[in-house]
C-alpha positions as CSV (number, residue, x, y, z in Angstrom):
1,X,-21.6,2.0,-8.2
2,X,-21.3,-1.7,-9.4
3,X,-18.1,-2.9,-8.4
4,X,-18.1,-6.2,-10.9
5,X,-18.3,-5.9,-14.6
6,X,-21.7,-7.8,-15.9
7,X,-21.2,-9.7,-18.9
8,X,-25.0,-10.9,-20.4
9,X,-24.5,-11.4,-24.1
10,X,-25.2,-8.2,-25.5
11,X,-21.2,-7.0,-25.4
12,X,-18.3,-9.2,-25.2
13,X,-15.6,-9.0,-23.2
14,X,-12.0,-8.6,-23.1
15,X,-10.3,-9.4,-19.8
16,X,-7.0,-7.7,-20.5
17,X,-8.9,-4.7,-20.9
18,X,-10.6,-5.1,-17.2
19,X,-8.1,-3.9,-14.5
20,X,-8.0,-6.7,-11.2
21,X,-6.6,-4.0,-9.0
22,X,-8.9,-1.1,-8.6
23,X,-10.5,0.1,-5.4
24,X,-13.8,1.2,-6.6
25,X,-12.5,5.0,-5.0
26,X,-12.6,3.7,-1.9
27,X,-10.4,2.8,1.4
28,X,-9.6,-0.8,2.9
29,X,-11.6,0.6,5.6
30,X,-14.5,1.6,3.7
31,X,-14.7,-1.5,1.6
32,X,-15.3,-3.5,4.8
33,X,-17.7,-1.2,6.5
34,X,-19.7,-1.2,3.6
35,X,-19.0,-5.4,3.0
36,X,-20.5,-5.4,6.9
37,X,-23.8,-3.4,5.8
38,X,-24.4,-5.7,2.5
39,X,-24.0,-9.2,5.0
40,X,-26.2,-8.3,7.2
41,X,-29.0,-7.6,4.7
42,X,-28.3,-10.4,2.7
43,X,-28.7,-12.5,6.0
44,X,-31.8,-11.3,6.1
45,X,-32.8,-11.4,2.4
46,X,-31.6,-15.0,2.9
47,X,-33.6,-16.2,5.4
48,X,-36.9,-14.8,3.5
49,X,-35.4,-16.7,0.7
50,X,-35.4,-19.9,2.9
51,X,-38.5,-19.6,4.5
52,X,-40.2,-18.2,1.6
53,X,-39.0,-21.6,-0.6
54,X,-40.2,-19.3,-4.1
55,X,-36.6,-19.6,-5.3
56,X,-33.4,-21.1,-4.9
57,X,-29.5,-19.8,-5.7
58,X,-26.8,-20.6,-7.0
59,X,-23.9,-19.2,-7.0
60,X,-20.7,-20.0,-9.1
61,X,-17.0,-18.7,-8.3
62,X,-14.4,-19.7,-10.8
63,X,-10.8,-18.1,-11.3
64,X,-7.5,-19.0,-11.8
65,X,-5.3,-20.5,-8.6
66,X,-4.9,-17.7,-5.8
67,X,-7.9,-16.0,-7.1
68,X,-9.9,-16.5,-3.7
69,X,-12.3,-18.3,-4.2
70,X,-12.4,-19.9,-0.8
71,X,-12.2,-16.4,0.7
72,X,-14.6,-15.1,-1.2
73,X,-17.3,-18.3,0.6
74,X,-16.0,-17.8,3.9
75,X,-17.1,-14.3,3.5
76,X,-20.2,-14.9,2.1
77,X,-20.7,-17.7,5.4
78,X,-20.0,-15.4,7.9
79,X,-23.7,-14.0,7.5
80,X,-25.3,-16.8,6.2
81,X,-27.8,-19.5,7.5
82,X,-26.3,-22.8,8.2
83,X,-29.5,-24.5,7.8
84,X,-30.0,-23.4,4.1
85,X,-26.7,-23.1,2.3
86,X,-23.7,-25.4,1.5
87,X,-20.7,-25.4,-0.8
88,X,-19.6,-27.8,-3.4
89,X,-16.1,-28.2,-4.7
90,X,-15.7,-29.4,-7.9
91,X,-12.4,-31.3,-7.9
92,X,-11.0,-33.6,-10.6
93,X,-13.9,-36.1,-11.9
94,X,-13.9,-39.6,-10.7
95,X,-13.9,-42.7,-13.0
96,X,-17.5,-42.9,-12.0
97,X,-18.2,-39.1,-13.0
98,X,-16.0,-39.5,-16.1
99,X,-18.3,-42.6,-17.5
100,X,-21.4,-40.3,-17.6
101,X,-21.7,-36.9,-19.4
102,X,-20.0,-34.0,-18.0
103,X,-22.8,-32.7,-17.0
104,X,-24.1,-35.5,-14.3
105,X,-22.1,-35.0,-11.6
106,X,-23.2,-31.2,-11.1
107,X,-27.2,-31.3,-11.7
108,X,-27.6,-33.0,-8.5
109,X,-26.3,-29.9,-6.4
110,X,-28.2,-27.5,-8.1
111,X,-30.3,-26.0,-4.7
112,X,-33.8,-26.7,-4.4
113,X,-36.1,-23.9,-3.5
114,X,-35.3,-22.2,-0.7
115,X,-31.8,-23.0,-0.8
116,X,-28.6,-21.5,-1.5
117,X,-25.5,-23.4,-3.2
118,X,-21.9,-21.9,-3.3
119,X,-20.0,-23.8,-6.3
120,X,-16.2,-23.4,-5.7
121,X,-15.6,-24.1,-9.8
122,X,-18.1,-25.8,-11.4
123,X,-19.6,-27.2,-14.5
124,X,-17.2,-24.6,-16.7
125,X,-13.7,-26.9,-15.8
126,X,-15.3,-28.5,-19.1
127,X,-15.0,-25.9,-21.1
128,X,-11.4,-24.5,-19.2
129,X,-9.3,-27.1,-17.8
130,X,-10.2,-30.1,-20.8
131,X,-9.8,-27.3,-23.3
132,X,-6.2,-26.0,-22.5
133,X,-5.0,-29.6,-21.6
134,X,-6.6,-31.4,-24.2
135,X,-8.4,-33.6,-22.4
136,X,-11.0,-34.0,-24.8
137,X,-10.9,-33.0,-28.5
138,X,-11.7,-29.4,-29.5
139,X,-15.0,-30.8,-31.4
140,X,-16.3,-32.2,-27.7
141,X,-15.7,-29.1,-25.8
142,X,-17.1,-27.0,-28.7
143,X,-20.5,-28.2,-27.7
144,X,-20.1,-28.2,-24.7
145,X,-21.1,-24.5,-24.4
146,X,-24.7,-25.1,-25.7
147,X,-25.3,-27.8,-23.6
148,X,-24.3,-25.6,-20.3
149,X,-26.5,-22.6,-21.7
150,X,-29.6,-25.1,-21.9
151,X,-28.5,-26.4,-18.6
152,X,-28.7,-23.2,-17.0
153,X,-31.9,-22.1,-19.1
154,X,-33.9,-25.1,-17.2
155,X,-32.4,-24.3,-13.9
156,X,-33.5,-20.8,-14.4
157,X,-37.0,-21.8,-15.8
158,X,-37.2,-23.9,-12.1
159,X,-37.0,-20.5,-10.1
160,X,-33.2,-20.8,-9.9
161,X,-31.1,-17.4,-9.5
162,X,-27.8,-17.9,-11.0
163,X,-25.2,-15.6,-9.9
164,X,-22.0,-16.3,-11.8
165,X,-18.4,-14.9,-10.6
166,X,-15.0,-14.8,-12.6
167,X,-12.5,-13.9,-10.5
168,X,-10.3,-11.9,-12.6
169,X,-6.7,-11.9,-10.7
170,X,-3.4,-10.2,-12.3
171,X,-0.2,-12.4,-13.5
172,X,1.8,-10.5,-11.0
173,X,-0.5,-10.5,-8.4
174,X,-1.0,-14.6,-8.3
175,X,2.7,-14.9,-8.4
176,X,3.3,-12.6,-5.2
177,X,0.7,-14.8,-3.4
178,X,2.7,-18.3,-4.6
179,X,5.8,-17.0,-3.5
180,X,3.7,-15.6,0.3
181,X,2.8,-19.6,0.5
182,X,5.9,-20.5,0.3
183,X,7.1,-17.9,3.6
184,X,4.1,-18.6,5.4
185,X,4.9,-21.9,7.3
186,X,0.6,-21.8,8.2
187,X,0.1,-21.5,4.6
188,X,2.2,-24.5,3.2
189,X,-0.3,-26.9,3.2
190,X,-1.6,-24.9,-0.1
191,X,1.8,-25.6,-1.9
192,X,1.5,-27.6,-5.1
193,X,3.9,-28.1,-8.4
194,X,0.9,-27.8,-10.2
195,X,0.2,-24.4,-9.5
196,X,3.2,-23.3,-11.1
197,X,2.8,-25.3,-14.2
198,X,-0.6,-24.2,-15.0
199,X,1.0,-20.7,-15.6
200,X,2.4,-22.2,-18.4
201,X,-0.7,-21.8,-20.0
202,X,-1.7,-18.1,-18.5
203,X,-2.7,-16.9,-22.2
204,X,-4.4,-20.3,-23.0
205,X,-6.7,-19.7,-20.0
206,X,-7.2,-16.2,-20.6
207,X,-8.6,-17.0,-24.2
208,X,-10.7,-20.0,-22.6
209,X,-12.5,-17.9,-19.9
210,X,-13.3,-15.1,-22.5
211,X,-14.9,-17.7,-24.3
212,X,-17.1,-19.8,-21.9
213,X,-18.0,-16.0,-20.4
214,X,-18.6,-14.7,-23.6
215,X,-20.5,-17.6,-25.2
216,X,-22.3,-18.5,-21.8
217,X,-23.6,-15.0,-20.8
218,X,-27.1,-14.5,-20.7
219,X,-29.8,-12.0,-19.3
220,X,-30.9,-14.4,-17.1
221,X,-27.1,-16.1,-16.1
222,X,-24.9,-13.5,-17.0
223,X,-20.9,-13.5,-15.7
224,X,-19.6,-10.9,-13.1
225,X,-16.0,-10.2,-13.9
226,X,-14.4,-9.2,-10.4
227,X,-11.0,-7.5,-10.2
228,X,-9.3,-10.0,-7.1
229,X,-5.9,-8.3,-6.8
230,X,-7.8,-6.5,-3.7
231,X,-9.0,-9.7,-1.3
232,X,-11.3,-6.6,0.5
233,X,-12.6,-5.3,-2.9
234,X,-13.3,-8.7,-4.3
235,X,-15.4,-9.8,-0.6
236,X,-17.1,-6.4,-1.5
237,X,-17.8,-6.6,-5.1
238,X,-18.9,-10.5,-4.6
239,X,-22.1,-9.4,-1.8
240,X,-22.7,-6.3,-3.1
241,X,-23.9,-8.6,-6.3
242,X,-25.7,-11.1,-4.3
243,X,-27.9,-8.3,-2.4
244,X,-28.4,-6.7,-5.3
245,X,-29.8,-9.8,-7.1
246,X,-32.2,-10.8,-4.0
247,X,-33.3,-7.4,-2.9
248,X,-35.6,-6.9,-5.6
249,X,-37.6,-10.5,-4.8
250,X,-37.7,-9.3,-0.7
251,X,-41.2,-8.0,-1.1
252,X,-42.5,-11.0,-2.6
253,X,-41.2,-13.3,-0.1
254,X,-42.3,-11.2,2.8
255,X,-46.2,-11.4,1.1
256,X,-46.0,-15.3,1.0
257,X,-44.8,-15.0,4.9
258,X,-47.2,-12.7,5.7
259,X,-50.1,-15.6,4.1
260,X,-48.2,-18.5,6.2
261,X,-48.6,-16.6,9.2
262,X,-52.1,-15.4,8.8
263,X,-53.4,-18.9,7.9
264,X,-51.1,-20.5,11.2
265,X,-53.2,-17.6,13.2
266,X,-56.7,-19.1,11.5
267,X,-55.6,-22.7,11.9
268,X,-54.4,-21.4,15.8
269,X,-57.9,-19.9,16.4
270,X,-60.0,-22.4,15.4
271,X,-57.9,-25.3,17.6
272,X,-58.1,-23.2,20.7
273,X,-62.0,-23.2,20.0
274,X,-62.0,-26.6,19.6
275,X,-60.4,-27.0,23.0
276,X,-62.8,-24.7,24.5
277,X,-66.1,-26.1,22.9
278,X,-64.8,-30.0,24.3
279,X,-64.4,-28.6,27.8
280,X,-67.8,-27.5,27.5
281,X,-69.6,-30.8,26.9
């Protein structure tokens, strides 16, 4: 059973008609047994990803405030390689960042082969955030759908998997978490004005992500809607994803591994005959 809703272009999608609180049919419990059995195969997938250097990936959480994205990459860390992954946040642009296309800033984290990037939002803040406030007129952000599409369509073409996630959390839901910030005395540090103003504008984002996911899904980038009232079933739904996007490339990699090691073995050989045929002379 897929746990996330794939969006590739060929249906579009409505997020009120998505529910961000089912289970899947299965308990907490469950949920993180089988969360445990997904890491520990995608810590192995992603090592022969790393070692292998065919591909690289990237993957993209966005979502509204409370959503989880930075539970959902401290999940996906605990079974990952500290040598080959790392996660950017994409926080309000510079003056520098802002002088250049909106674009600049991101393309130099995209991962290079072998290596896996997390992006805690991304790119799409173009297309979400400058929208609904207006930061730029409708006529600018209008394009700026095409020219992410293209964007992904050469990082694709340079052996890049591109996993992207929307986490799709309830009105009610984000509002119980606020208020849990605000009794948590650990938690505190996470309060901000902001994050009650920008529900102002729930139904403006709503319409804005069914856009950039509708008009930026394709075959070979296509969305995951993830229902995130459940933090377990979101964790779950997130990996279970991954896996299943590197599990069919696991042969492949092992093959080129297989060819490192047996030339190492040759290249071995042939310098302990070396050694050999100098001690001889």
């Amino acid at each position: 059973m897929a746990y996330a809703q794939r969006v590739d272009g060929r249906k579009k999608v409505r997020l009120a008609e998505i529910d961000p609180h089912v289970d899947g049919g299965l308990s907490k419990a469950q949920g993180k047994l089988e969360l445990q059995q997904l890491g520990q195969e995608f810590a192995e997938l992603e090592d022969l990803l790393f070692y292998a250097s065919h591909h690289s990936l990237l993957i993209i959480l966005q979502g509204r405030d409370t959503a989880g994205k930075d539970g959902a990459i401290r999940r996906v860390l605990e079974f990952s390689n500290a040598q080959s992954i790392r996660v950017v946040p994409f926080k309000v642009p510079t003056p520098r960042e802002l002088a250049h296309d909106f674009l600049w800033r991101v393309h130099p984290h995209a991962p290079g082969r072998g290596m896996t990037a997390i992006f805690n939002r991304s790119h799409y803040e173009d297309v979400l955030v400058s929208r609904v406030r207006g930061l730029v007129p409708p006529e600018v952000w209008e394009r700026r759908y095409q020219h992410i599409n293209h964007f992904e369509s050469l990082l694709h073409d340079s052996n890049t998997l591109i996993l992207k996630f929307y986490l799709h959390i309830s009105k009610e839901e984000q509002e119980r978490r606020l208020l849990d910030r605000e009794k948590e005395t650990e938690k505190a540090w996470k309060l901000s004005v902001q994050d009650w103003k920008e529900r102002e504008y729930w139904d403006a984002y709503t319409a804005a992500y069914e856009d950039a996911i509708n008009r930026c899904a394709t075959p070979h980038a296509p969305w995951y809607v993830v229902p995130a009232d459940r933090k377990w079933y979101r964790d779950l739904a997130v990996m279970q994803r991954i896996v299943e996007e590197l599990r069919p490339h696991r042969e492949t990699w092992l093959q080129t591994l297989r060819k490192i090691g047996d030339q190492a073995l040759v290249e071995l050989r042939a310098y302990r005959q070396s050694l050999q045929g100098g001690g001889g002379d």
